[in-house]
MARLO-467686 format. One record per residue (C-alpha): x negated, y, z negated. Coordinates in steps of 0.1 Angstrom, whole numbers, plus 2048, in hexadecimal, padded with zeros to 3 digits. Last residue first. Layout:
% residues N
XYZ...
//
This chain:
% residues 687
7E197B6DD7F598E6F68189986F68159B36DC7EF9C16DA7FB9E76D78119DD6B98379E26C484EA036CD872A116CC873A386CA88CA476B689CA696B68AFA7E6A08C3AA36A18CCAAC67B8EBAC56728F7AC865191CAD4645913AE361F913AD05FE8FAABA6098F6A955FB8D5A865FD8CDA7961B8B4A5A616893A4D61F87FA2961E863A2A63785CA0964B866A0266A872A2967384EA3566B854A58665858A7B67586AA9866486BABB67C87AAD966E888AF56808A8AFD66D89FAF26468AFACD63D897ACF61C87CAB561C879AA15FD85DA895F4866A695DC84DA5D5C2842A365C183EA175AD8489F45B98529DC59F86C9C55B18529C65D58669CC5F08589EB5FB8339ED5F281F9E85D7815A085BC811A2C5D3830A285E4840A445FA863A495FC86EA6260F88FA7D6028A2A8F6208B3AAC60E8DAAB260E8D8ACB5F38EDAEB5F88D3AFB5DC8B9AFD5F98CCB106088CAB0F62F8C8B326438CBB1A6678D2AFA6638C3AE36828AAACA678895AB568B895A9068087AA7A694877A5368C85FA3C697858A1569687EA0D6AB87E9E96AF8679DD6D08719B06D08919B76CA8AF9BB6B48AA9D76A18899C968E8A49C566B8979E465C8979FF6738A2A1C665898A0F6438B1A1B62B8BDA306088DFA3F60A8EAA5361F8FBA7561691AA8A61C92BA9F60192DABA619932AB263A910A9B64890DAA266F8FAA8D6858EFA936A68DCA726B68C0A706D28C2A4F6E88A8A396DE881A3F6EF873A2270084EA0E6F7838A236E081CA116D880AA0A6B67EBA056AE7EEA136887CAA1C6857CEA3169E7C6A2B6C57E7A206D17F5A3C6B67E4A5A6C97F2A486EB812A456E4817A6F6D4818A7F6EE834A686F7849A6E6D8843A966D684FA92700872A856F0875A9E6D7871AB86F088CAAD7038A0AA26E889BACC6DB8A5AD87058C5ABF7028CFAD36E18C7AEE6F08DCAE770E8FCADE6FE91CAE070E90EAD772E8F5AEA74A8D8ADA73C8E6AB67398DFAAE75D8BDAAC7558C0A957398D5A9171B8F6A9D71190CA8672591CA79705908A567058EBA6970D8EBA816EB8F4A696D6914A746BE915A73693928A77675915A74657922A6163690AA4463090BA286178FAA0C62C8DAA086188EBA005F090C9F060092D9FD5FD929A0362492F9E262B9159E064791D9DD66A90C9BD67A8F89BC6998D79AC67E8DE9CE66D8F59EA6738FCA0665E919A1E66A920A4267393CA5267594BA62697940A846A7954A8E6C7961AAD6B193CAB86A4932AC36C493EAE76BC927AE56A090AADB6B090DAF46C890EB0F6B18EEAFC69B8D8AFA6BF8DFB216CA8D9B2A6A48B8B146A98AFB276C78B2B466B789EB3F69D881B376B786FB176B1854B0D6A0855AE669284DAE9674842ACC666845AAA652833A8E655837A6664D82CA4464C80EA4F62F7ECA4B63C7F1A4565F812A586687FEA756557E1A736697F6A7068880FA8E67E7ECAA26797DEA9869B806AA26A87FBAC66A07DBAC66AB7E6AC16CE807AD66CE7FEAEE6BB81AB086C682EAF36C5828AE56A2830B03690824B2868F801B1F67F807AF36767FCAEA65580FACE64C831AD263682BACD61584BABA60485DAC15E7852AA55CC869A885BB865A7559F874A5059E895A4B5938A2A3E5B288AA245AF899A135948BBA165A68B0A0C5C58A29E75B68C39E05A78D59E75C98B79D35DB89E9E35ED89A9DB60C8779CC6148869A361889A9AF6378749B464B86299463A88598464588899366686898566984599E6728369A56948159A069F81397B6987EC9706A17E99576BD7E49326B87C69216B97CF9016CC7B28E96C97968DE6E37808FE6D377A9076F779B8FF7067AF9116E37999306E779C9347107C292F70D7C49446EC7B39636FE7D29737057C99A070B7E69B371B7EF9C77388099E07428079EF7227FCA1072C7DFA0B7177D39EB71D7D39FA7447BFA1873B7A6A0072B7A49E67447A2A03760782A1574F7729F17457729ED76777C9D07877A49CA77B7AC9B27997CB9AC7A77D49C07C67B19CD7D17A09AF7CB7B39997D87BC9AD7F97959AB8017929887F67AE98080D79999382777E98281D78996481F79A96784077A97085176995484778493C84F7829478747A794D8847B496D8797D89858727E89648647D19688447DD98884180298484580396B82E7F198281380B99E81982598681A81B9777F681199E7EC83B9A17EF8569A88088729927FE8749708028979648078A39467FC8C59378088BF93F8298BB91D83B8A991281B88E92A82288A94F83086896282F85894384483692F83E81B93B85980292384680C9168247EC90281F7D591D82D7E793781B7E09277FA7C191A8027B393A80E7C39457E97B29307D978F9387EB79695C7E37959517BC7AE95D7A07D09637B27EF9527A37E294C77E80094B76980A94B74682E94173A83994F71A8409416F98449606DD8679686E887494B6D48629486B585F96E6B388596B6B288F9876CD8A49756E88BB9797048DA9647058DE9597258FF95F7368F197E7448E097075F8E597C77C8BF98B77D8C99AF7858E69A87648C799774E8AF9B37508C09C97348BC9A971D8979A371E89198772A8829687118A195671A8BA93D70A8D392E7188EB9157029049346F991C9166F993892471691993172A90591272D9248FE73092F90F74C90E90A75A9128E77579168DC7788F88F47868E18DB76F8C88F47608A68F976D89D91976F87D92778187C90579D89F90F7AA8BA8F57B38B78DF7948C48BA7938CD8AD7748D588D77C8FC8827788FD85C76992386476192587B74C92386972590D8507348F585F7478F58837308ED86F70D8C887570E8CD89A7178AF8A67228AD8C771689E8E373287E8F973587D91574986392D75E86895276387596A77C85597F78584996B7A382A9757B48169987B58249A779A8269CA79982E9CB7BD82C9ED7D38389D97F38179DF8068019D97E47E99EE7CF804A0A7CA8169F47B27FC9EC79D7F5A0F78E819A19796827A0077980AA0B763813A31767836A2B75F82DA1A73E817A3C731838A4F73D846A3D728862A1D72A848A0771F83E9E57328599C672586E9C97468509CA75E8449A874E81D9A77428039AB7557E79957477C699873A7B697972D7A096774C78295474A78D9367307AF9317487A293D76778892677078592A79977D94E79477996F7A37749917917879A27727A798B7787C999A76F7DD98176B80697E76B81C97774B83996774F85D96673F86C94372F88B93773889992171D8B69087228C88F270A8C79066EB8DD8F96D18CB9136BA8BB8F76A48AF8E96C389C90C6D188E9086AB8808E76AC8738F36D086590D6BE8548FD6A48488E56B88338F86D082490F6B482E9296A28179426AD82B93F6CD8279236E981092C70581C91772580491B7458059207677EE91B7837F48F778981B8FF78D8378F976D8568E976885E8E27438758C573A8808C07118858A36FF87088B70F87386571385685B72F84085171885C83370F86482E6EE8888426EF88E82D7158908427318A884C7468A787173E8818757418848627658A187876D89089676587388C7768858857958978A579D8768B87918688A67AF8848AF7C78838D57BA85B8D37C58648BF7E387D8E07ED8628F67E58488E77F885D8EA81785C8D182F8748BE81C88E8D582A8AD8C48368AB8AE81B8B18CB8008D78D07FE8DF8A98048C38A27EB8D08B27CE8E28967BD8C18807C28C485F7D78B18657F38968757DF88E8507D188684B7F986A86A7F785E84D7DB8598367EE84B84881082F8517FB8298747E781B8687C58228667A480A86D78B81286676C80187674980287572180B85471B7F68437377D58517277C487173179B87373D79B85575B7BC85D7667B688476779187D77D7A48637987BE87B79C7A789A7A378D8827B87B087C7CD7BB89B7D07BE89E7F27C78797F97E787F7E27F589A7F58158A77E380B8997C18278967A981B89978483389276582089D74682C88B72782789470181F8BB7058118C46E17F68DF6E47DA8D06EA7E88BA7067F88D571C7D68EA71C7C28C87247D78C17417CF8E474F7A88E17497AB8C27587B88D37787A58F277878F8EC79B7A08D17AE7BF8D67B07C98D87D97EE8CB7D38048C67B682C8C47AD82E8CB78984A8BA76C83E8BE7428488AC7298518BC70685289F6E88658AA6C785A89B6AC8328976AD81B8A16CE7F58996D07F488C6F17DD8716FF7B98747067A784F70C7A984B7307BF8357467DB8507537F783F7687FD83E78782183E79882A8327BD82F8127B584B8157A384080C77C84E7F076A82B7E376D8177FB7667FD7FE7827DA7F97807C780D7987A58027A67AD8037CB7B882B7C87BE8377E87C68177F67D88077DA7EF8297DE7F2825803800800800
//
C-alpha cells in the first residue's frame, strides 16, 4: 500500500485504518481530567514542527489529530514526530485514496465534494473526521477527548495564567459548549524559520487596541504598509474549540459534527441550541460581535476566560512564504462556488506578486521585499513607539516554556472580582472609618490654573496619581465661562433621572453602605450633547469643558505608560452631569469596584465642578480617603479623609479602581461634570 511504502518500518495498530500512524517515541502528554485534543491539516513542516508538538504537549493537550495533505513531502517530518512522541499523544493520518473514501460518508461532504481541490475544503473535511473519531471513541481510548481545537502549523494555543485545565474546567462549569478564541498576529524583528522562541511581539486584535488618539496612530502605522491598509495581514476572526458530546450519537441519531468554517466549529444544527443555552462563549469583545454575526455568543471578561488566546506566525521567513504562494499558486479570490469571498488583503497582494515572475530568485526577494515592509518591526525606535500605542505586545511564555521544556505561565495583570469586591468596606467597617479625621485639601500649585500649565500642570497630577491616587486643581477658566456652564446646567436639569449603583450588571439596593446616592444625573452623548455637532446645541460649554476634559485624559496616556503606575488609557466613557438638590449625598464607593465588566474597567476618574460663589457652609464636599495603615479591605485600616469643596472651576482627579470617596450632603443644588477613561496595565495581553 502507499503508506507501507513511504514508511516500510511502520507498525500499525491494529484496529487502526490503515491509513493512520501512530507515534513510537517515548514523549507522551502530560494532561490530567479533562483531556483537549487538537485537529490540523499539514503540509511543507519541516522547520518548527516538533517545536509545535512540544508546545501542545507541555501544556496539557492529551491527543493531537494530524492530517497530512502530502504525506511524501513530509516524510523526514513524520518519520522525526513518530520517532520522539508516543501513540497516545499523536496520529498521523494520511491523505490516501482510503481515507478521501471516509469523506464520502461525512454529513458535510455533499456541500464540499465539489471542491476538494481546495485546501480549505479538505481542511473542514479533516476536522469532519476528527471529530467523529474523538466522538466515537471508546472513554479509554487516546482518541477520547473532551474538547476539539482546530488549529494551523503556524499557530499556537496560550492558555491563561490559570492554566489549560483550569479553564476548560471552568468553560464546563459555565455549560460552555463552544469557545472562539481571538488571535494574536506576529511581528517579527527580522526573518526566521523558528518563530516560536525567536519571536514575542504581536499585534494584537483591532478591537482590543485603545480608542486614543495614541491607538489610532498604531492602526494607521500598519495599515499604510499594505495595498488594502490591513492591520492584520491574515485572518482576524479567531480560532475555536468545541465539546464533544459523548452522548450526541446516540441521543441524536449518530449525527457528526460537521463544521462549515475552519474558525468556528460548531455543528450548524445546533445553533439554535447554542443561542437558546447561552452555550457560546467568546474572547470578542462585545461591540464587535453584531459586524461578526455573532451576537448570540456571550462575550467574556473572566480573566480565566479571556486570558487564552490564539498566537499566530503567518509570515516569519521569505522562504515560507515562497512556499506558501508556490504551493497555492494563482489560487482564486472566490471559493466554494461563491460562498467565500476573499477580500482584498496582503494574501492577494503577496499572490499577486509571486504571479508577477517566473525565476524563484526573483520571487523571493520580492516576497521578502513585501515581508519586510508589511510585517516586520526592524528598530528599537518603531518597537518602542508601537508598545506604546498599544498595538503591539510583548509574550515570551512560548519561548520560556520550550526552552525550560515546562509551561511557565504568564504573570496575571489584572486582579479577581473577588480580590476587587473583597476591598469595600463593609457597613461596620464604614462606620469606624467614618470617624476618622478629616483635612481641607491643598490644591497643587498651578499659576492661573491648570490650562494655562498645561505641561507642568498634568506632571503634578501624575506625581500625585502616583503617590497618592488622587489630585486636585484649579483648573483656570474664565468666570464667565463657568456662569455660562452652571446656567446651562441648570436648564438641563429636567432630562436628568436618579442615579443608581450597579455592580457585577446588578442595581444595588440602595439601602446599602456603597450604593446610597442621591444625585440626579444625564451623559453628555447619550443626550446629543457631545461632539462636534453638539456645539451649536443647548449646551456648548458644557460640550466645550467634555471636550477639554477628554484631551486632559489623553495627554495624560502616555505620562502614565511610563510612570510607575504603567498604565494605559484605553477609551474615554461618556461624560456625565450630575446634580445633587439639597440634602443629596453619596455614600462612600469605589467608582469602579467590581472591574466594570470587561477586560479595560474604568482606572480614572475626572470631576470638574461647576457652582459658581459656593459656600463653603452649604456643605456637599467630596471627602477622599487615603490610608496611611493597610489598605482598603483590611478590618483595621487606618486613614484621614481629604475634602475638596465643590468650588466653580475645580478639577478632582483619582484613580477610579481604587480610591474610596464620597459626597457629602450639600444644602445647596450642586452641579459636577465627570468623565471616566477605561484603561488596563500597559503589558495586558502579553506575558
Amino acid at each position: 500500500s502507499f503508506v507501507t511504502k513511504l514508511f516500510p518500518a511502520a507498525q500499525m495498530v491494529s484496529d487502526s485504518p490503515p491509513y493512520i500512524l501512530h507515534g513510537t517515541g517515548k514523549l507522551g502528554p502530560l494532561c490530567s481530567d479533562l483531556r483537549i485534543g487538537l485537529v490540523s491539516t499539514l503540509r511543507d513542516v519541516e522547520d518548527q514542527f516538533l517545536q509545535w508538538l512540544e508546545w501542545f504537549r507541555i501544556i496539557g493537550f492529551a491527543h493531537l489529530f494530524l492530517y497530512f495533505d502530502d504525506p511524501a513531502c513530509d516524510e523526514a517530518a513524520i518519520a522525526a514526530a513518530r520517532s520522539t512522541y508516543s501513540e497516545d499523544f499523536v496520529s498521523f493520518a494520511l491523505n490516501t485514496p482510503e481515507l478521501r473514501k471516509e469523506w464520502m460518508s461525512l454529513k458535510t461532504w455533499p456541500k464540499f465534494s465539489p471542491f476538494t481541490d481546495d485546501r480549505m475544503c479538505r481542511q473542514l473535511l479533516n476536522i469532519a473526521h476528527a471529530l467523529r473519531r474523538a466522538q466515537a471513541a471508546p472513554a479509554e481510548s487516546v482518541e477520547s477527548v473532551d474538547w476539539m481545537f482546530h488549529l494551523d502549523h503556524d499557530e499556537l494555543f496560550l492558555p491563561p495564567p490559570q492554566g489549560l485545565q483550569a479553564h476548560f474546567k471552568h468553560l464546563e462549569a459555565g455549560n460552555c459548549r463552544l469557545c472562539l478564541y481571538q488571535n494574536f498576529e506576529a511581528a517579527p524583528r527580522d526573518h526566521t524559520t523558528m518563530p516560536f522562541v525567536d519571536v514575542n511581539l504581536f499585534k494584537i486584535p483591532s478591537g482590543r487596541v485603545s480608542k486614543t488618539p495614541l491607538g489610532a496612530a498604531g492602526m494607521n502605522f500598519w495599515a499604510q504598509r499594505t495595498k488594502a491598509r490591513n492591520y492584520f495581514l491574515y485572518y482576524d476572526n479567531g480560532k475555536s474549540a468545541v465539546r464533544i458530546d459523548k452522548t450526541y450519537k446516540t441521543h441524536r441519531g449518530g449525527k457528526d459534527i460537521a463544521p462549515t468554517s475552519v474558525h468556528l466549529l460548531y455543528p450548524p444544527d445546533d445553533l439554535e441550541e447554542l443561542i437558546t443555552g447561552k452555550h457560546g462563549w467568546t474572547t470578542f469583545p462585545e461591540h464587535e460581535l453584531s459586524d461578526m454575526n455573532l451576537t448570540w455568543m456571550s462575550s467574556c471578561h473572566d480573566e480565566i476566560v479571556v486570558g487564552a488566546k490564539v498566537l499566530h506566525y503567518p509570515a516569519t521567513h521569505f522562504d515560507r512564504l515562497w512556499h506558501k504562494y508556490n504551493h497555492l499558486g494563482n489560487f482564486p479570490a472566490v471559493r466554494f462556488g461563491g460562498e467565500l469571498v476573499v477580500p482584498d488583503s496582503f494574501h492577494l497582494q503577496a499572490r499577486d506578486e509571486y504571479l508577477k515572475h517566473q525565476d524563484k530568485t526573483v520571487q523571493q526577494q520580492k516576497l521578502k521585499e513585501l515581508l519586510e515592509h508589511a510585517a516586520f518591526l526592524r528598530s528599537e525606535e518603531e518597537i518602542q513607539s508601537q508598545l506604546e500605542t498599544g498595538s503591539v505586545v510583548v509574550i515570551d511564555t512560548v519561548r520560556d516554556s520550550l526552552q525550560r521544556g515546562c509551561w511557565t505561565a504568564p504573570r496575571l495583570l489584572r486582579p479577581s472580582l473577588h480580590s476587587l469586591l473583597q476591598r469595600r468596606p463593609s457597613k461596620a467597617e464604614m462606620e469606624r472609618m467614618q470617624k476618622m479625621k478629616r483635612f481641607p485639601v491643598e490644591k497643587l500649585s498651578c499659576p492661573e490654573g491648570l490650562l494655562k500649565n498645561l505641561d507642568p500642570g498634568l506632571d503634578l497630577v501624575l506625581q500625585e496619581l502616583e503617590s497618592k491616587g488622587w489630585a486636585a486643581c484649579n483648573l483656570g477658566l474664565h468666570p464667565k465661562i463657568l456662569q455660562r456652564a452652571l446656567l446651562e446646567a441648570q436648564q438641563l436639569k429636567p432630562r436628568m433621572a436618579k442615579g443608581s449603583t450597579v455592580i457585577e450588571n446588578e442595581i444595588l439596593d440602595p439601602s446599602l453602605p456603597n450604593a446610597d446616592r442621591g444625585d440626579r444625573i444625564l451623559f453628555m452623548q447619550e443626550q446629543g450633547l457631545s461632539g462636534a455637532a453638539a456645539a451649536k446645541g443647548p449646551a456648548p460649554t458644557l460640550t466645550m469643558l467634555e471636550s477639554a476634559l477628554t484631551d486632559f485624559g489623553m495627554q495624560l496616556d502616555l505620562r502614565l505608560q511610563r510612570s510607575s503606575l504603567r498604565l494605559r488609557i484605553t477609551e474615554r466613557c461618556d461624560g456625565m452631569l450630575a446634580c445633587y438638590e439639597a440634602g443629596g449625598a453619596y455614600s462612600a464607593h469605589i467608582d469602579n469596584a467590581d472591574g466594570d465588566g470587561r477586560v479595560d474597567g474604568r482606572v480614572l476618574t475626572m470631576v470638574l465642578y461647576l457652582n459658581v460663589n459656593w459656600d463653603r457652609s452649604a456643605g456637599g464636599e467630596l471627602a477622599i480617603f487615603e490610608a496611611n495603615d493597610g489598605d482598603l479591605g483590611d478590618p483595621n485600616v487606618k486613614g484621614s479623609w481629604h475634602v475638596v469643596y465643590p468650588e466653580a472651576g475645580t478639577l478632582v482627579l483619582l484613580r477610579a479602581d481604587r480610591v474610596l470617596h464620597e459626597v457629602r450632603s450639600a444644602y445647596e443644588e450642586r452641579f459636577a461634570l465627570s468623565m471616566w477613561f477605561c484603561g488596563q496595565h500597559v503589558e495586558y495581553g502579553g506575558s
